[in-house]
PASEBA-742262 format. One record per atom (N, C-alpha, C): x, y, z; residue in one letter. Coordinates in steps of 0.1 Angstrom, whole numbers, plus 5000, padded with zeros to 4 digits. Each point is the difference from the previous one (the first is absolute). Layout:
REM residues N
XYZA...
//
This chain:
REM residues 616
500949885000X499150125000X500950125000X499450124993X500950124999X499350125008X500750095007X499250105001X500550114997X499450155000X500650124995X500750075013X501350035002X500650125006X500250114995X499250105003X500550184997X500250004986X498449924993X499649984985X500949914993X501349905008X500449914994X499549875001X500349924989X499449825006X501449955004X499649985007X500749915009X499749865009X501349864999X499249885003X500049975013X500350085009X499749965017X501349955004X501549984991X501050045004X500450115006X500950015012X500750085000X501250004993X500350175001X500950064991X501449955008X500149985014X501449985003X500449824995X498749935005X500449874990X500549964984X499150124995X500450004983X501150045001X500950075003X501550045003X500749935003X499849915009X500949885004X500249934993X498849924993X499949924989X501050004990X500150174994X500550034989X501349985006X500650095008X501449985004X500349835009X499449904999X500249855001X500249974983X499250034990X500049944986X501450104996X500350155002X500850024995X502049935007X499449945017X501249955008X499749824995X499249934994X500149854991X500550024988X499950164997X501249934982X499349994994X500149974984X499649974991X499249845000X499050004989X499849855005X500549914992X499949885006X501349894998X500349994987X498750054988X500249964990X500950104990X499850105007X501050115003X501749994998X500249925013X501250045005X501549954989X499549914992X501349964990X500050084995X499350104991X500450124991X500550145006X499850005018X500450095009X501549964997X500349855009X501050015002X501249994988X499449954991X500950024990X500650144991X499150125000X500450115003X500850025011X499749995007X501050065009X501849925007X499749864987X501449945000X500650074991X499250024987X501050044993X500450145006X499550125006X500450145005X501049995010X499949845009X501149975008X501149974988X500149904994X500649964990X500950074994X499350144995X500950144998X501050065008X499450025014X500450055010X501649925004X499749894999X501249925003X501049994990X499850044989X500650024986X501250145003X498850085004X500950135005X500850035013X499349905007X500850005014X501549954994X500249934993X501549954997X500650034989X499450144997X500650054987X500350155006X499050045009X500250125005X499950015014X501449995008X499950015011X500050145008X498950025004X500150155009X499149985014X499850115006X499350045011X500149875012X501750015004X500449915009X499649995014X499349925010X499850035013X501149985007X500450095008X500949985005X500149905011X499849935006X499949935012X500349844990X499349974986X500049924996X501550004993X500350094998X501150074991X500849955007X500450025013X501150015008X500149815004X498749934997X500249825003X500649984986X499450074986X500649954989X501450034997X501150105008X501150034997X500849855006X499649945008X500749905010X500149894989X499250014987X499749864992X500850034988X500849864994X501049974990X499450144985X500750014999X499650054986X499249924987X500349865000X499849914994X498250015004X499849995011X498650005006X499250104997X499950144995X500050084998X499749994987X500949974990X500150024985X498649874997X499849885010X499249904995X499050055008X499650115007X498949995003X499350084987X500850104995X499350104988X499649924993X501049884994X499849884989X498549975001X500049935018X498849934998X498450075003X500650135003X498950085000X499350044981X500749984993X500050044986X498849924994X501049885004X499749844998X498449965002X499650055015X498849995003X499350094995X500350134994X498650024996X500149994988X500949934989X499749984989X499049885004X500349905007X499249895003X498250015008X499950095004X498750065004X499750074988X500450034993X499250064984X499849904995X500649904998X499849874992X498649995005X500049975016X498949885007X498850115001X499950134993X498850115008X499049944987X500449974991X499249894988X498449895004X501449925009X499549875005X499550045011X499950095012X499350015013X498850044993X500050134991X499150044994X498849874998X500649924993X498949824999X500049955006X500749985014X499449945013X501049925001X500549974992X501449865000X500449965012X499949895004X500649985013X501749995000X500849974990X501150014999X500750145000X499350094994X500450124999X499750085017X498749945006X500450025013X501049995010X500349844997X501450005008X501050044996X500250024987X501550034996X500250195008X498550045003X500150155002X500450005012X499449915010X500449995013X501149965004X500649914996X501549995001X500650194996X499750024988X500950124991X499750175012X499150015006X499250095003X501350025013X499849915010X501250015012X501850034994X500449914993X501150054991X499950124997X499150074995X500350114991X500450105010X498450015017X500350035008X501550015006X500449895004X501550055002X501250024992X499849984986X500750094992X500050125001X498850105003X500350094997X500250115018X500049875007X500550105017X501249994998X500749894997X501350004994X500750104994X499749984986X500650144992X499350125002X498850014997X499650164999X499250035015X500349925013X498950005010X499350074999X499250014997X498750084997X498349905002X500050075017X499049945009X498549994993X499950114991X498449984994X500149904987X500749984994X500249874991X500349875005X500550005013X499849895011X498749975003X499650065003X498349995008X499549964987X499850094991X499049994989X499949874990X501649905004X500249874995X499149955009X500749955012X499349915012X498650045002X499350164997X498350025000X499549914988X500649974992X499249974981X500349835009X500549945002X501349875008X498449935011X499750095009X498849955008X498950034994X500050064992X498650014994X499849914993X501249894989X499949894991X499349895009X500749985014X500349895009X498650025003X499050145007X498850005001X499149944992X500350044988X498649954989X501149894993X500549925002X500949904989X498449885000X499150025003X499049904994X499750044986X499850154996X499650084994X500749944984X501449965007X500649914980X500149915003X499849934995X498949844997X500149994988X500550064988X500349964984X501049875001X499649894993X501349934997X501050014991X501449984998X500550054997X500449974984X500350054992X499749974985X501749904998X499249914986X501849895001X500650154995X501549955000X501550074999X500949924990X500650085000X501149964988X501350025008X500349925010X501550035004X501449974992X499549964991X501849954994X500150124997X499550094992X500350104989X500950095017X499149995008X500450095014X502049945004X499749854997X501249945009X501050044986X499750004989X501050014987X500550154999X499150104999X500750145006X500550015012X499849955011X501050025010X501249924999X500249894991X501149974998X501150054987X499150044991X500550064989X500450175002X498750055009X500250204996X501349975015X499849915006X501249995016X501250024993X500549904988X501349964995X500350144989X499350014996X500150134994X500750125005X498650045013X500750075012X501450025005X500449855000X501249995012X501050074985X500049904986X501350034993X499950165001X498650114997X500450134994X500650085016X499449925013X500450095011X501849915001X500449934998X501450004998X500850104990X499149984993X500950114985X500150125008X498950065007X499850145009X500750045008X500049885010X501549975011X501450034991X500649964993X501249974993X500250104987X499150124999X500250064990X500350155006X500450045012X500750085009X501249975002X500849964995X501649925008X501050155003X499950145000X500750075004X499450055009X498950045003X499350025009X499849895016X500349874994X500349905012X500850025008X499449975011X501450025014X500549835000X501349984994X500149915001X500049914990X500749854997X499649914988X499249845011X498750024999X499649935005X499949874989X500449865003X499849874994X498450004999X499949894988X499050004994X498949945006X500449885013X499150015009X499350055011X500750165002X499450095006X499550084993X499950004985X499250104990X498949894998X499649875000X499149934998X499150065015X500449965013X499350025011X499550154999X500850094996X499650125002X498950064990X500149904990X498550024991X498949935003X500149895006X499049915011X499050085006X501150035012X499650145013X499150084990X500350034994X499450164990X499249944996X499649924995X498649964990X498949995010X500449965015X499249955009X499850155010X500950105002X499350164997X501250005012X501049945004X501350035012X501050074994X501250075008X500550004995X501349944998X500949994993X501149865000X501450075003X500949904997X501250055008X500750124992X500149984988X500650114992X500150145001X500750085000X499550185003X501150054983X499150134998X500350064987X500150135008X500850064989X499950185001X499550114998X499750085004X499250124991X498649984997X499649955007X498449944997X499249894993X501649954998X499349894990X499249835009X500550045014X499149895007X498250004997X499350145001X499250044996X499449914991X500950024988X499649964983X500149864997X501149945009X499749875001X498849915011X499850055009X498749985007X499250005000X499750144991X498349974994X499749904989X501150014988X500349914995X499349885001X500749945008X499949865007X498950005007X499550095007X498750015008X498749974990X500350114991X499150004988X499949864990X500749964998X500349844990X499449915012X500149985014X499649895004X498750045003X499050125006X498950054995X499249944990X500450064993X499649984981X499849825000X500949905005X499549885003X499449965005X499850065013X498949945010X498650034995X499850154993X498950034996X499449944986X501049944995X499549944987X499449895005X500749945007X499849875008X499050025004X499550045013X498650065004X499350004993X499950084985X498550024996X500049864989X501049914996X499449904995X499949895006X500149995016X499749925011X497950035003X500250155004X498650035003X498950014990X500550024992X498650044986X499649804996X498150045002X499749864994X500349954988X500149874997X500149984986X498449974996X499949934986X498649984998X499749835004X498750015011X499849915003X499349884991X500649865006X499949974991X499049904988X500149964989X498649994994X499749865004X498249965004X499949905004X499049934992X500349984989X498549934988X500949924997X499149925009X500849825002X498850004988X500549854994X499349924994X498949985005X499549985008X498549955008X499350165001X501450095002X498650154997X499550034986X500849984990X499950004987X498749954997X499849815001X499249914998X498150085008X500850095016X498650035001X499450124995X501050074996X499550134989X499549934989X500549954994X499749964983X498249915007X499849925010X498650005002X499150094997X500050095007X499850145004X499950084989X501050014988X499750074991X499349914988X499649835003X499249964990X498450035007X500350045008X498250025005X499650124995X501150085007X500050185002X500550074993X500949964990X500650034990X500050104990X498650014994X499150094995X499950155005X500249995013X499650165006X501150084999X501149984998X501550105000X500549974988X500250114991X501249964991X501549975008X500150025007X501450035009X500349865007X498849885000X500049935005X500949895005X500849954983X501149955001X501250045002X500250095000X501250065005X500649985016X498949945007X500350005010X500649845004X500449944986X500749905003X501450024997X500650124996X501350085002X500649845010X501849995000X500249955007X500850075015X500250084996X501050135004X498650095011X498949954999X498750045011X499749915014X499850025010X499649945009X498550045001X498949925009X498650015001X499649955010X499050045006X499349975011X498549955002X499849885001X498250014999X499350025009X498749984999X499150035009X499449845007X499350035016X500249875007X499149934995X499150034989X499749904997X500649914985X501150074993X500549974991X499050024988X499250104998X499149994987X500650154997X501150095004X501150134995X501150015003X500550094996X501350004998X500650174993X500850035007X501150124995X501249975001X500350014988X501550014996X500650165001X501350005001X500450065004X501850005003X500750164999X501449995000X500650125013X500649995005X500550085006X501450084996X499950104999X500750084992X500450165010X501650015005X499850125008X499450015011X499149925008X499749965013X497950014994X500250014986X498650004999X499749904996X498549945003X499649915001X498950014985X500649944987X499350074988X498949884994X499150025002X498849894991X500050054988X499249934989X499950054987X498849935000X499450084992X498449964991X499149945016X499149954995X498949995013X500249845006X499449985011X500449885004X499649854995X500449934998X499649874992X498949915006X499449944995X498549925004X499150075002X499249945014X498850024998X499750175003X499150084995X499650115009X499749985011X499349945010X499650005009X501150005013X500949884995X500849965007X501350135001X500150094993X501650084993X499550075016X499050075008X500750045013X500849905014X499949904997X500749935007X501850004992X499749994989X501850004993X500650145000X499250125002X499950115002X500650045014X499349945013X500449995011X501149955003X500049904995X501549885001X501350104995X499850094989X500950074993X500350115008X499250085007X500250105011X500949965012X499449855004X500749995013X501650014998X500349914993X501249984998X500950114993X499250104991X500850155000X500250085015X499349955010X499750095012X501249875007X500149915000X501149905005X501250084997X500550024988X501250014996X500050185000X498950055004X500350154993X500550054990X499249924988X500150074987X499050084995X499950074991X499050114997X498949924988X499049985003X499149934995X499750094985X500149914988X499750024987X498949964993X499550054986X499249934988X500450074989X500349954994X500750054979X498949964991X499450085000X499149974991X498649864997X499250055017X498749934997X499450034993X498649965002X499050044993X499250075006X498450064996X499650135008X499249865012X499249894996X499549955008X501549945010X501249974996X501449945011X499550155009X500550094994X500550155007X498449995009X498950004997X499149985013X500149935008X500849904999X500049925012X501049995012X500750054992X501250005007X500050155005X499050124995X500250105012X499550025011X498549884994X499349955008X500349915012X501049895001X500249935008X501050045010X500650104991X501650055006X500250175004X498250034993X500950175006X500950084995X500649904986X501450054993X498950114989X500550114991X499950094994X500549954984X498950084994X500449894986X499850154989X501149964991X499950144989X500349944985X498850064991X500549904984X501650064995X500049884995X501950014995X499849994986X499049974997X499849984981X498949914996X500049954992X498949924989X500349894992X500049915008X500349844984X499050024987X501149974993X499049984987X499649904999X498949974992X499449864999X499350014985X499749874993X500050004990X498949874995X498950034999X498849874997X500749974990X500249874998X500049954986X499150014990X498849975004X498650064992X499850114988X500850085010X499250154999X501550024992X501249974995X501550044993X499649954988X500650164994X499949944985X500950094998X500850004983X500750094997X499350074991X498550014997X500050104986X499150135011X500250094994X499150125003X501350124999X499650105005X501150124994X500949965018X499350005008X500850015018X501149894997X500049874993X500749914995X501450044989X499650124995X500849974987X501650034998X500350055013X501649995007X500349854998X499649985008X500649855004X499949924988X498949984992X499649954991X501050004985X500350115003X501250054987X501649965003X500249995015X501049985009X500249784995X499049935002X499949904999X500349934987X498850094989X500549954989X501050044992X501050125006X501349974994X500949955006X499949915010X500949935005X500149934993X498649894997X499749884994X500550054980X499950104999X500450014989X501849994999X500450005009X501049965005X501349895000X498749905000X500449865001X499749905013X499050125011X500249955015X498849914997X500249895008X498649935003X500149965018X498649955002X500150015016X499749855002X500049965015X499649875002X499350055019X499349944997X498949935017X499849945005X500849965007X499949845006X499649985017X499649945006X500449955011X501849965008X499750015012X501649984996X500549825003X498650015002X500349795001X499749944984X500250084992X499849974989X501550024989X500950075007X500950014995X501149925004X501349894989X500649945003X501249985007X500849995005X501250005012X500650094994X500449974986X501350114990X499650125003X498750054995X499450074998X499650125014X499549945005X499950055019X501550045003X500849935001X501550034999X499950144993X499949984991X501450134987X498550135006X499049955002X498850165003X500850015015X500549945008X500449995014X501550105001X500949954986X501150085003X500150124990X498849984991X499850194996X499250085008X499650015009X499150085010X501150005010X501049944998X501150015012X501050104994X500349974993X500850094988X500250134996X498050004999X500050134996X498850105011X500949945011X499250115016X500850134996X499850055010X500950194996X500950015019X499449885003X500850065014X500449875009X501050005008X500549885004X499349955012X499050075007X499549965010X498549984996X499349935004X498549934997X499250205005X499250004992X499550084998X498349975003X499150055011X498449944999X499949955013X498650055007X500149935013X497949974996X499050144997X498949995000X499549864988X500650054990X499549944986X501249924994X500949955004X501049894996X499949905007X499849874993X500749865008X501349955000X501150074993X501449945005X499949904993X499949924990X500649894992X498550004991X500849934993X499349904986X499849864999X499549954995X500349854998X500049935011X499450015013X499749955013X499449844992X500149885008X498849904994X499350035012X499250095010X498950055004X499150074990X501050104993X499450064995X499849984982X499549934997X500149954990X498650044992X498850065007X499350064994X500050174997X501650025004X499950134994X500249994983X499950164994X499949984985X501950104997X500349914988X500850134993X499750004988X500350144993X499650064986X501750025000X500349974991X501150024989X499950044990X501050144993X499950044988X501749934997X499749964983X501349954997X499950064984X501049994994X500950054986X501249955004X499949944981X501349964995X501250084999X501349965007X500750105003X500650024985X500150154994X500950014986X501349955000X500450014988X501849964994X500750075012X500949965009X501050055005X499650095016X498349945006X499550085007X501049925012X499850005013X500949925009X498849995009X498549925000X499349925008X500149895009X500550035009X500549915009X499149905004X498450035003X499149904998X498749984992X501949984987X498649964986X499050154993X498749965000X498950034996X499050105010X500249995013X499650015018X500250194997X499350104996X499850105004X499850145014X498849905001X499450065016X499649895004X499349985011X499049985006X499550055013X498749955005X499150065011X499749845004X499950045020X499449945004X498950015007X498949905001X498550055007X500049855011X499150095011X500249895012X498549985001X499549885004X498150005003X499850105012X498650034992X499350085009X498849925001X499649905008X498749944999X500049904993X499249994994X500049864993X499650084984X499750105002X499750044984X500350184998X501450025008X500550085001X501650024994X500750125000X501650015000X500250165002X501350015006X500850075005X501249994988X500150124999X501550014989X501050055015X501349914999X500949975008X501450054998X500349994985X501349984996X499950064985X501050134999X499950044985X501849964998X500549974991X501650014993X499849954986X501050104999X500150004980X501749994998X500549974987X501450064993X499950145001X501050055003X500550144998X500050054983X500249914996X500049984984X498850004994X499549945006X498149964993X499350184998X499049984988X499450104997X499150035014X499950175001X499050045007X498449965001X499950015011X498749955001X499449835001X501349945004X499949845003X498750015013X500050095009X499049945011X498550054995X499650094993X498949994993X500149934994X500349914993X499949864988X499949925007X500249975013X500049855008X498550025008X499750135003X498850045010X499049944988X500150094991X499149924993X499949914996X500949904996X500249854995X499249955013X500650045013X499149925008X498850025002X499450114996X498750045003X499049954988X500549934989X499649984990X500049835000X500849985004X500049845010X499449975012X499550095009X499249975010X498649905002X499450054987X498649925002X500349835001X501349974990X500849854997X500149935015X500950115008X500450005013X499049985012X498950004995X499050065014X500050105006X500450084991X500750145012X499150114991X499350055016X498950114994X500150135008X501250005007X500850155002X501149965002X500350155000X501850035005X500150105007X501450015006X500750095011X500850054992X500350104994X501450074997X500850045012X499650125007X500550005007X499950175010X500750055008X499650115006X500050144994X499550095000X500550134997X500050085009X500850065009X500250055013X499350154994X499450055008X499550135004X498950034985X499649884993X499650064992X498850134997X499549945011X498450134997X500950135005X500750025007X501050144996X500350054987X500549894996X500750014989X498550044984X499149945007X498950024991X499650175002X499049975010X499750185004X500750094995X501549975003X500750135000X500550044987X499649904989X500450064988X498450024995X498650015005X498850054996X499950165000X499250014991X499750164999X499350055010X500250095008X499350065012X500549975010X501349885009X500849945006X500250145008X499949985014X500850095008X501350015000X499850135007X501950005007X500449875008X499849945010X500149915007X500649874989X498949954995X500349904991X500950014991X500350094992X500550074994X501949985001X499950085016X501249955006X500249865000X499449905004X500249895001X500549904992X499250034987X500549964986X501450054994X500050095003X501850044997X501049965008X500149975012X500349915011X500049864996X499249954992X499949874997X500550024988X500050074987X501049974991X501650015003X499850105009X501850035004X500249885003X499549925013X500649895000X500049894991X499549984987X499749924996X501449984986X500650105007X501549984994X501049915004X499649965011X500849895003X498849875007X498650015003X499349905004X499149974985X499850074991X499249954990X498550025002X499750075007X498549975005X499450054989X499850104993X499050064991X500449884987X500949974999X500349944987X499649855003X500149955012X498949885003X498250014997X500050105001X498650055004X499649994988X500750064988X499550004988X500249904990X501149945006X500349854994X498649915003X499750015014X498949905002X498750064993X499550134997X499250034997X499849984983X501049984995X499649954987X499149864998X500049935011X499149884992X498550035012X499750155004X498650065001X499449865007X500949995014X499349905013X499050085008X499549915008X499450105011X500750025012X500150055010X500650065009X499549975014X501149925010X499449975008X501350095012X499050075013X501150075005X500949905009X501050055003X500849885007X500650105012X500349975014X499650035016X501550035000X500650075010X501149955014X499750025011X499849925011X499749985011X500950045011X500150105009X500850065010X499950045015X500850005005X499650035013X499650135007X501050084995X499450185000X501450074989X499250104999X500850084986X501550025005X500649995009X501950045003X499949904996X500149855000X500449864995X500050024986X499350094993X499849974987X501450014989X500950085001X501349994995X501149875004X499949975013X500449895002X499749874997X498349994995X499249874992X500650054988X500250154992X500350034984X501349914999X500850055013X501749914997X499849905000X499649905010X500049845001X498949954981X499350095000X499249924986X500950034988X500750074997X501150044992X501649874996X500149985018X501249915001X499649884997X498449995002X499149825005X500350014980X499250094991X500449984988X501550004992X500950045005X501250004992X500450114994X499050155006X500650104992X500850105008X500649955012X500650105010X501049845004X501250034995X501449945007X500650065008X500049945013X501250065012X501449984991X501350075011X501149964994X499949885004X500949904994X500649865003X500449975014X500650105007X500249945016X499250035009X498950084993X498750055012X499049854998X500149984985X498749865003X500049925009X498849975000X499849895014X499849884994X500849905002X499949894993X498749895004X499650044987X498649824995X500249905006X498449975010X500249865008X500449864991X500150064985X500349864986X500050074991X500650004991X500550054990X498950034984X499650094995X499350034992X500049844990X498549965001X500249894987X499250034989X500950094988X498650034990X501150014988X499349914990X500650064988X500050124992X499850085005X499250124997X500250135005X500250104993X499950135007X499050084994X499550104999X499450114993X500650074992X499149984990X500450064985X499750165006X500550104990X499850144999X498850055000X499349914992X498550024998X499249855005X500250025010X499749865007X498449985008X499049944998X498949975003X499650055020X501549935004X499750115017X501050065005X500850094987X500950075000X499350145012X499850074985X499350125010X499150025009X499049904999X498849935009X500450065013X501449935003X500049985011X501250105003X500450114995X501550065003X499250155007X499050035003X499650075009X499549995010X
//
């Protein structure tokens, strides 16, 4: 019940209780679910702090000052070291507290007291003492709070740079030592210039003395080179690798059920027998999401496999275990009914990323004027000499499957498998043996150098249903006439009724109803902008030139979802969907090494069926 004070409502609280309250909620902190993204801020601002404590020593207490003059010099120079040391290593781990990681918990708790007396050591400086040991009991208070388990690792790469950047280290900090000889006090033997580069990598100082300042230049030196190791070390010790893929044979066998029932409802469907995917079902086994982790995100693609009814239990199943490991919960491209349910079950926020094209076989024809690009495009190929073929791929013979196996390998454009939404990673599976390929071939001329033969292009299509396909795989000769993938789209499209096949999937066009609007007459400023934004980029992602490639064979347009948790995640779902497809390479020593090694004959062509689809 409420009543009114001096024309206010009011609920029969007093005012000195509501005060207490507030100052109790603001003396409990943040709440629990809270506290990893607190404290991880405020590792890495320690993290800094300790960075500078041992780079910039000032504002000495004297009383502490006067205990640290009593201590070796050696003690002194390794307290800055490891003051440095720790907060490079608390920047690493402000990542992982941020996700709850229980490993990055302890590693903080151990690191947090160290850093503390690193820095009463060298820079004694009593409020960077406190402010370690306050963040130190605050972990130990809420340490229920990270509960993430911890993601697999890749330690060799960790144990192989500390043994390789170490030996490195030692030879350039000897050259360093030994490249002073007039400035030395002394000819020290070469086992006191080994020890005395030891000492120095590990931040002491060693027996040697120089003149004129050059002790200095060789100490940091050496301080700096064994630094430089420990921190390399560190961050390829601490950073997850990618966890790893678990589509055992028996998960395979219960998807491929699942998509002979269910099959029908996703073009995207098969894809989710990728081998390089892990998946989760639901407890009653009638769904299933597949799925990659990429970057600590937890990435689905297309909607969940089987039954409707059943996808919020495979849905749940998929959450828990992103909330297990603290990864950032994904979807690449559902559908608008997936994207309902999943914002539905989860709360997560869903925004269109583009439009599959789709293509009735019925309704395709090439005559009318909307046709007569393509149409003109076709028949002078064939005027050409090209002819096409449509087969099944259990219809084609070992030779044959072969030489299509090592031209699609041949002629990828990039050395790493390319396709995470709309690629299956191999050909010629005997699972998959009711996929189709279209082949264009011509006799090679007098003195052409055809390495296989007659074999031009081809495309591959994966089932969609039972009376469906998905275009999978575009590669052509570099040599072959223009326009090899319109000549096979249609070859297959003109083969389909043969096939059973009464649509198709081309494939995505990112942002297209942007891209539509904004070149209409009357188009705002808003849109307007947006479309120029999208052709700019389409200089290196292709999107408009996808868009219009697919729109020549005049499909219909189905929108396609990404599913998210709130809008700051969303550049970090852009990176991980970018890397999950193959169009963003780390350098070589940042990758995190594959729970198994990429198995696909295959990479993406330039103009590749889930080339651009998927590169935004």
């Amino acid at each position: 019940m409420s009543v009114r004070v001096d024309g206010k409502k009011s609920d029969g609280v007093p005012e000195g209780t509501k005060r207490l309250s507030r100052l109790a909620r603001i003396l409990k902190g943040p709440r629990p679910e809270h506290v990893p993204a607190v404290v991880g801020t405020v590792a890495a601002v320690i993290g800094l702090l300790d960075i500078l404590a041992g780079v910039v020593p000032r504002w000495r207490w004297s009383r502490v000052h006067s205990f640290a003059e009593v201590l070796p010099g050696s003690v002194t120079q390794l307290a800055a070291a490891g003051s440095i040391i720790v907060g490079i290593l608390l920047l690493m781990l402000a990542h992982g507290l941020k996700r709850a990681k229980q490993q990055a918990w302890l590693a903080a708790v151990v690191l947090l007291p160290i850093g503390a007396a690193a820095q009463l050591i060298y820079r004694h400086s009593y409020p960077g003492v406190a402010f370690s040991l306050l963040v130190f009991a605050y972990l130990i208070w809420h340490r229920k709070a990270f509960f993430a388990l911890p993601d697999p690792r890749s330690r060799w790469k960790a144990l192989a740079n500390f043994v390789l950047m170490g030996a490195a280290s030692f030879g350039l900090g000897w050259v360093i030592v030994g490249s002073h000889p007039k400035q030395m006090i002394g000819d020290p033997p070469v086992l006191e210039q080994i020890e005395h580069v030891i000492w120095g990598l590990f931040g002491f100082e060693g027996s040697i003395r120089y003149t004129g300042g050059v002790d200095y230049t060789v100490g940091y030196s050496l301080g700096a080179l064994g630094l430089l190791t420990v921190a390399t070390t560190a961050f390829l010790a601490f950073r997850p690798a990618y966890p790893a893929a678990v589509l055992t044979e028996e998960d395979e066998d219960r998807l491929r059920e699942l998509l002979d029932k269910h099959g029908a409802r996703d073009s995207l469907g098969h894809f989710a027998l990728r081998r390089d995917k892990s998946v989760v079902f639901s407890p009653s086994g009638k769904a299933a999401v597949s799925y990659r982790v990429v970057s600590g995100v937890m990435l689905a693609s297309g909607d969940p496999i089987g039954d409707v009814e059943a996808w919020p239990g495979a849905i749940e199943k998929f959450m828990e275990l992103a909330k297990r490991h603290s990864w950032t919960p994904a979807v690449a491209g559902c559908s608008e009914t997936g994207g309902e349910v999943w914002t539905r079950e989860t709360g997560l926020d869903a925004l269109e990323m583009g439009d599959e094209a789709i293509v009735d076989v019925a309704d395709f024809s090439l005559t009318g004027r909307s046709m007569r690009n393509v149409r003109q495009m076709v028949k002078r190929i064939e005027r050409n000499g090209y002819s096409t073929k449509v087969r099944r791929v259990g219809d084609l013979g070992p030779e044959e499957l072969e030489a299509v196996q090592k031209a699609a390998n041949a002629w990828r454009d990039t050395e790493d498998e390319r396709g995470f939404s709309m690629a299956l990673g191999r050909i010629g599976d005997p699972k998959d043996l009711d996929a189709i390929i279209a082949t264009a071939h011509k006799d090679p001329e007098e003195g052409e150098d055809c390495p296989f033969g007659d074999l031009r292009a081809m495309q591959h299509y994966v089932p969609w249903g039972p009376d469906g396909s998905s275009l999978e795989l575009m590669r052509r000769d570099r040599s072959a006439d223009p326009g090899m993938n319109e000549l096979l789209i249609v070859a297959f499209l003109q083969a389909a009724p043969d096939l059973k096949i009464k649509r198709l999937s081309l494939n995505f066009a990112f942002f297209r109803s942007a891209l539509e609007r904004g070149g209409k007459l009357g188009a705002g400023p808003v849109v307007r902008i947006q479309r120029t934004v999208l052709v700019f980029l389409s200089r290196w992602f292709q999107i408009e030139s996808l868009y219009k490639f697919n729109e020549k064979f005049r499909p219909r347009w189905e929108p396609r979802f990404v599913v998210f948790p709130n809008s700051r995640d969303l550049p970090r779902i852009g990176f991980a969907m970018m890397q999950a497809e193959g169009f963003l390479e780390l350098p070589r020593l940042l990758r995190r090494r594959p729970a198994e090694p990429k198995a696909s004959v295959h990479d993406e062509d330039t103009v590749s069926a889930s080339e651009v689809t998927r590169a935004a």
